[in-house]
N, C-alpha and C positions, 0 to 999 in steps of 0.2 A: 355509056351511061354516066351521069354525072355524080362524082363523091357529093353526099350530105354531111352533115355536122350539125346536132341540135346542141344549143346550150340552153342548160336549166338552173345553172347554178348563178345568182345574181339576175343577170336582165335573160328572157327567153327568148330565143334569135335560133332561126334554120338556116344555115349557108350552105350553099352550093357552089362546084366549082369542076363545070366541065371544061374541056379544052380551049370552045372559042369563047367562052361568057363566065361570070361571076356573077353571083346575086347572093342578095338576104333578104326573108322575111319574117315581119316580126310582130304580125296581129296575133293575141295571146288568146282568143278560140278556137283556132284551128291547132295552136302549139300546144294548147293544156291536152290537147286528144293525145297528140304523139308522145308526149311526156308522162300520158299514164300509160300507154302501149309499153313507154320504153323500160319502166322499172314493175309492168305486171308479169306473173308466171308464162316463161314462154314468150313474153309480147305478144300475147293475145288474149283480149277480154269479150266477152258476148254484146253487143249494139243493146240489147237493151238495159243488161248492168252499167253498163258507161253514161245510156241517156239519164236512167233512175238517179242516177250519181248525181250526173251534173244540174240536173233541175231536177230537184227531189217535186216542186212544186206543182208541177205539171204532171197531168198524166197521162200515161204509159206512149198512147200515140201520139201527142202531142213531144212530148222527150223527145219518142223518134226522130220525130219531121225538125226539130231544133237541130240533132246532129245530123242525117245528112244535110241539112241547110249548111251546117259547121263546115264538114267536112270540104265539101264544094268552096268553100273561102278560099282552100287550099293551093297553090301554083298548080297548073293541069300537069306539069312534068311533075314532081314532088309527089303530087295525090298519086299517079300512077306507078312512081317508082319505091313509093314509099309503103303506101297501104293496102293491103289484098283484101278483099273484102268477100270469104268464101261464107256460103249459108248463112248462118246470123250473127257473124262473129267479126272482128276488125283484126287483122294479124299486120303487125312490122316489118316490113321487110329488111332481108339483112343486109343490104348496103347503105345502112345509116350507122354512123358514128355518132356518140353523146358522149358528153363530159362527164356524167355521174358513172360511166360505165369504167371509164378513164381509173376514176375515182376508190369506187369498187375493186380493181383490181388491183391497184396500189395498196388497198389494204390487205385484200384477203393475201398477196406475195409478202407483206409486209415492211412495203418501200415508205417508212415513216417519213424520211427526210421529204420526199417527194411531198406526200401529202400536207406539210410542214409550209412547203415552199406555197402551196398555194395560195389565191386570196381568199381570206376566212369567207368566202359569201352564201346564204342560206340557199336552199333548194326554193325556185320559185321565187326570191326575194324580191324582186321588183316588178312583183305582179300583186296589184292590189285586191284587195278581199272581196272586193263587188265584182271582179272577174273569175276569180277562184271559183265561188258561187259553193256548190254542194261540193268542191274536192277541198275545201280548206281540213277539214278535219285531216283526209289522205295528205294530204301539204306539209301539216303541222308533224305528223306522226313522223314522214319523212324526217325534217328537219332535223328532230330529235335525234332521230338513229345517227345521221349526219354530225350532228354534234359530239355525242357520245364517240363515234369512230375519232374526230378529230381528237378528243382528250387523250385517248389511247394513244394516238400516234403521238400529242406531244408526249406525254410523260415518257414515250421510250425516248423520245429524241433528249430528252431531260435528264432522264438516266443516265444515257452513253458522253452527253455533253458535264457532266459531275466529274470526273473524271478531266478533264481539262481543263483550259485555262477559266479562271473564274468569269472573266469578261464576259466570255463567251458565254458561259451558262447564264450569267444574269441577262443576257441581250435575250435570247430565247425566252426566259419568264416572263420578261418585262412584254416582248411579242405574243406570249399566251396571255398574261391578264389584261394586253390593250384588248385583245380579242373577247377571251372570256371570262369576266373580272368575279361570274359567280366560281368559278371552279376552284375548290379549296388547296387541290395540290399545285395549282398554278401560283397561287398567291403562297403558300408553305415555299415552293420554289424561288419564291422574291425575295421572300423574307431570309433565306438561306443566301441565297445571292450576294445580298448586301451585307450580310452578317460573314461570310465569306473576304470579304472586300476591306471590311472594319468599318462600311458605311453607316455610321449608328445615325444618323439625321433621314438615311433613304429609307431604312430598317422601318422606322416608326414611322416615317410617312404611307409605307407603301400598307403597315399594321391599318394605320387610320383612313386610309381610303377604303380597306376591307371592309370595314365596321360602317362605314357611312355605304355600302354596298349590300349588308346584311341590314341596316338599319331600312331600309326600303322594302326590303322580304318580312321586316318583322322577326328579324331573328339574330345569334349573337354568335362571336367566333366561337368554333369549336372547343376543346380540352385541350386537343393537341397542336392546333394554333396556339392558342395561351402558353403554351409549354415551349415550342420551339422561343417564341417571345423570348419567353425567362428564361431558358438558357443561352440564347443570344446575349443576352443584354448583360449576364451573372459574367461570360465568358468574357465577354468587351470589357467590363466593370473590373473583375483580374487581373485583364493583361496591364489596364492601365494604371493600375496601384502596384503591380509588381516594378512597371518602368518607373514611378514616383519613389521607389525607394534607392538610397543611397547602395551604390557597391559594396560599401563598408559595411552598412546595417544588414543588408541581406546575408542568411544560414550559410556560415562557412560548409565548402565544397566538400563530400563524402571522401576518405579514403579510398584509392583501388581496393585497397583489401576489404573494409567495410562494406562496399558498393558489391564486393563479389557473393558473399556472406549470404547479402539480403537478396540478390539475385537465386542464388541455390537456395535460399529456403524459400522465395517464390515459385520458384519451378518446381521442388515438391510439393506445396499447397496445392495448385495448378494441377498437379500428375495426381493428388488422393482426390481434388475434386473433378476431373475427368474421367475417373473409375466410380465414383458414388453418381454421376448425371448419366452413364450408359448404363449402369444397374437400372435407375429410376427410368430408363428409356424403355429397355427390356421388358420392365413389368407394365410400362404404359403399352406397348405395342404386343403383346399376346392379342392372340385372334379373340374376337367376340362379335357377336349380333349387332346390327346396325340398329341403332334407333332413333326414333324421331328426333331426341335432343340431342342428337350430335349438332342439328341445325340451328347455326348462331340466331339467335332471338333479337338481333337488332339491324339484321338485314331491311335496306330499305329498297323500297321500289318505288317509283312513279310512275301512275296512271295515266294512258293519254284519254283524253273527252273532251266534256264541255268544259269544263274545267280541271288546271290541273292539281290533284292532290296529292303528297305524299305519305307514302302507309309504314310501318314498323312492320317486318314477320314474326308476329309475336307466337310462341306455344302455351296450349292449352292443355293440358292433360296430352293424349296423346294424337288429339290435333293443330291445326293451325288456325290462326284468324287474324285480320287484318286490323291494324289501331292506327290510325292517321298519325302522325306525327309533325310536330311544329317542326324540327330539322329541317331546313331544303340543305336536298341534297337529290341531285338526278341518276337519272337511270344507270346502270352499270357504272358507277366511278371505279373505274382500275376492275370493272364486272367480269371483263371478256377473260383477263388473267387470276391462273389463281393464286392464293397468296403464297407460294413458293416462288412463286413468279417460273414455276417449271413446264406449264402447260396453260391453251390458250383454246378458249371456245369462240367461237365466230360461226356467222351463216353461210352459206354458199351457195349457189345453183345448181341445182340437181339435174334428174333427168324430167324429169316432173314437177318441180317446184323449188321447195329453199333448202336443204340438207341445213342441220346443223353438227358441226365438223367439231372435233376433238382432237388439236395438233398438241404433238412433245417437240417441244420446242429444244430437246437437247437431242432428239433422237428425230428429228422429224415426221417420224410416223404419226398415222391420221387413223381417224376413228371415227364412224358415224354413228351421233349417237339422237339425233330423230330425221328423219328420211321420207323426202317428199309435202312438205308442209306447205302451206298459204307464205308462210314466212314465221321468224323466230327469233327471237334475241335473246341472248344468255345477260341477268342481271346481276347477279353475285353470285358467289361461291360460296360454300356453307367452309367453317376454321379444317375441319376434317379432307374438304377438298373432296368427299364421298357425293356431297349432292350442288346443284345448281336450280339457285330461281331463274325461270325463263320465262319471258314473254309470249305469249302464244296469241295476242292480238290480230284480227284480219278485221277484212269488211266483209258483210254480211247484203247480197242483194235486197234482204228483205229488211232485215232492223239496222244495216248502217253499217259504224265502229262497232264489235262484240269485243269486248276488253277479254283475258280470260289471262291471269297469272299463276303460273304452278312450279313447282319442284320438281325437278327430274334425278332420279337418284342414277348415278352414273354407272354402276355395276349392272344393273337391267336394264337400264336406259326407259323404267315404268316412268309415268310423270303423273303426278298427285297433282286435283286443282285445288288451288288456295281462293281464288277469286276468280267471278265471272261475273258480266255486266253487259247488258246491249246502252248503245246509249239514250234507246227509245225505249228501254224497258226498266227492271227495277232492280238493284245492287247487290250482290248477296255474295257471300266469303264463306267457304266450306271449312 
């Protein structure tokens, strides 16, 4: 039987490669089918979800008779060894190989570098929107999560490259914001780069391309952009007034003995204020009740639909409610970790559907903390590290995209909804 290979990321193409023959094909009706087989629960979805999907505008038997017309486009070897078609449902077979599978595993193992290496190209990219038809929304959503995994993986590859030679780190930023010039720790990462290097002309160039990138969104660098700035710039500004001064004019050099003085009454200040910050820890960490405001109040999320919005998780008394916020800023930034950077949430493949997993990442132990879903994306972590906003978005046979964002508090693993939305129905935030 012949190996397959579907690629979905960039141009869509199925090759084949049996012993006496090689082929590709690359009509993207018959490929949109297998490439929702290949990233649905199981690789298998029901013929008439798929027809609904793909021509919402047609009905019911007409959808039909569109997809097997579809699927018949198919190579007769390919349709046969690809697709089973039991009762009313289209299953995958498992001697296909795809790239996003590839993809997926690279992350859920954590092979950043890998994922680092590839070309940054979209799920779907070089299929245009009048071929998409009714899976653009499924398309888009994709991409997203795609993205967001990318940023994860730079920023560890960003992390461990900190640590080295500066070149190196700045060639990686500079590689993350050709790629993704909205992403703010890409561009913190440039500006660090170059401030690193004593580059003070790339420093402000790479600030001013930011600003002309937020100037298109409608919006302005962050606090903590502006901050890395100024202290870039205060630290460049010292060094080089300290070298403008004369040998002679600069603070004659401390005595050993003076220098050791101030050293032992350092290390006591030091040794009474490390005994007064474990007191203040002690009485911060006695047990108590979980409540709702341990949940930072400016968690943001991004909505996928007809359009995209982003919301603040703001608290209300002792609920939630959604405020749009002018920020962009997308889904999970630095989401999937939490801010100890000690443990790490991510989706998986269940037995049934998408587990969402809870790795310690110093102990590797694994935790399942929702089981069997449609699919799920962890968006932030509340400062306490107690709860997590998650995504709980699917499609819906009957209304489409059903948006639906909630809180999942990690010791019961209950999950509170904050928001729910079909995209054919009307918006409402609990």
């Amino acid at each position: 039987m012949p190996s397959y290979y579907l690629t979905t990321l960039g141009s869509l193409s199925l090759r084949w490669e049996p012993s006496d023959e090689s082929g590709e094909f690359t009509a993207p009706g018959p490929l949109l089918l297998l490439a929702y087989l290949a990233v649905s629960d199981e690789n298998r979805v029901a013929r008439d979800t798929l027809s609904n999907k793909m021509w919402p505008g047609l009905a019911s038997s007409d959808a039909l008779e569109r997809l097997r017309h579809t699927l018949n486009r198919l190579p007769k070897t390919a349709a046969r060894d690809l697709v089973r078609r039991p009762s009313n449902h289209l299953v995958l077979s498992s001697n296909l190989a795809c790239d996003i599978w590839d993809f997926d595993r690279a992350y859920h193992a954590g092979r950043w570098s890998d994922i680092v290496a590839l070309p940054p190209t979209g799920f779907l990219e070089n299929v245009s929107e009048a071929k998409l038809g009714g899976l653009r929304d499924w398309a888009d959503l994709r991409n997203r999560r795609l993205r967001n995994a990318r940023r994860t993986a730079f920023d560890h590859v960003l992390r461990r490259a900190a640590d080295g030679p500066p070149e190196r780190f700045l060639d990686l930023a500079r590689k993350h914001v050709d790629w993704d010039p909205e992403h703010e720790n890409a561009q913190l990462a440039l500006i660090d780069g170059y401030a690193a290097l004593g580059d003070e002309a790339g420093k402000q160039h790479a600030y001013d391309e930011y600003v002309l990138v937020l100037r298109e969104l409608e919006d302005v660098p962050s606090a903590e952009v502006e901050r890395r700035m100024a202290t870039a710039t205060q630290r460049a500004v010292a060094d080089d007034r300290w070298k403008a001064i004369a040998p002679s004019q600069r603070a004659p050099r401390l005595s050993r003995s003076a220098a050791a003085a101030i050293a032992i009454s350092l290390l006591v200040a030091l040794g009474a204020g490390w005994i007064a910050l474990n007191v203040w820890l002690a009485e911060r960490s006695r047990p108590r009740n979980l409540t709702i405001h341990d949940l930072d109040a400016t968690l943001l999320v991004n909505l996928a639909g007809e359009t995209e919005t982003t919301y603040e998780v703001r608290l209300e008394g002792q609920g939630y409610r959604l405020e749009p916020s002018r920020r962009y800023e997308d889904w999970g930034n630095e989401g999937h970790l939490s801010p100890d950077l000690s443990r790490n949430a991510t989706p998986r493949s269940g037995r049934r559907g998408v587990d969402l997993i809870e790795i310690n990442l110093r102990t590797r132990e694994e935790r399942v903390l929702l089981e069997d879903r449609a699919d799920e994306q962890p968006l932030a972590w509340s400062p306490d590290q107690k709860q997590l906003v998650v995504d709980l978005t699917r499609f819906d046979s009957n209304v489409g995209l059903r948006q639906r964002i909630g809180v999942l508090d990690i010791a019961s693993t209950r999950v509170d909804t904050i928001h729910e939305r079909a995209t054919t129905g009307h918006a409402s935030a609990g």
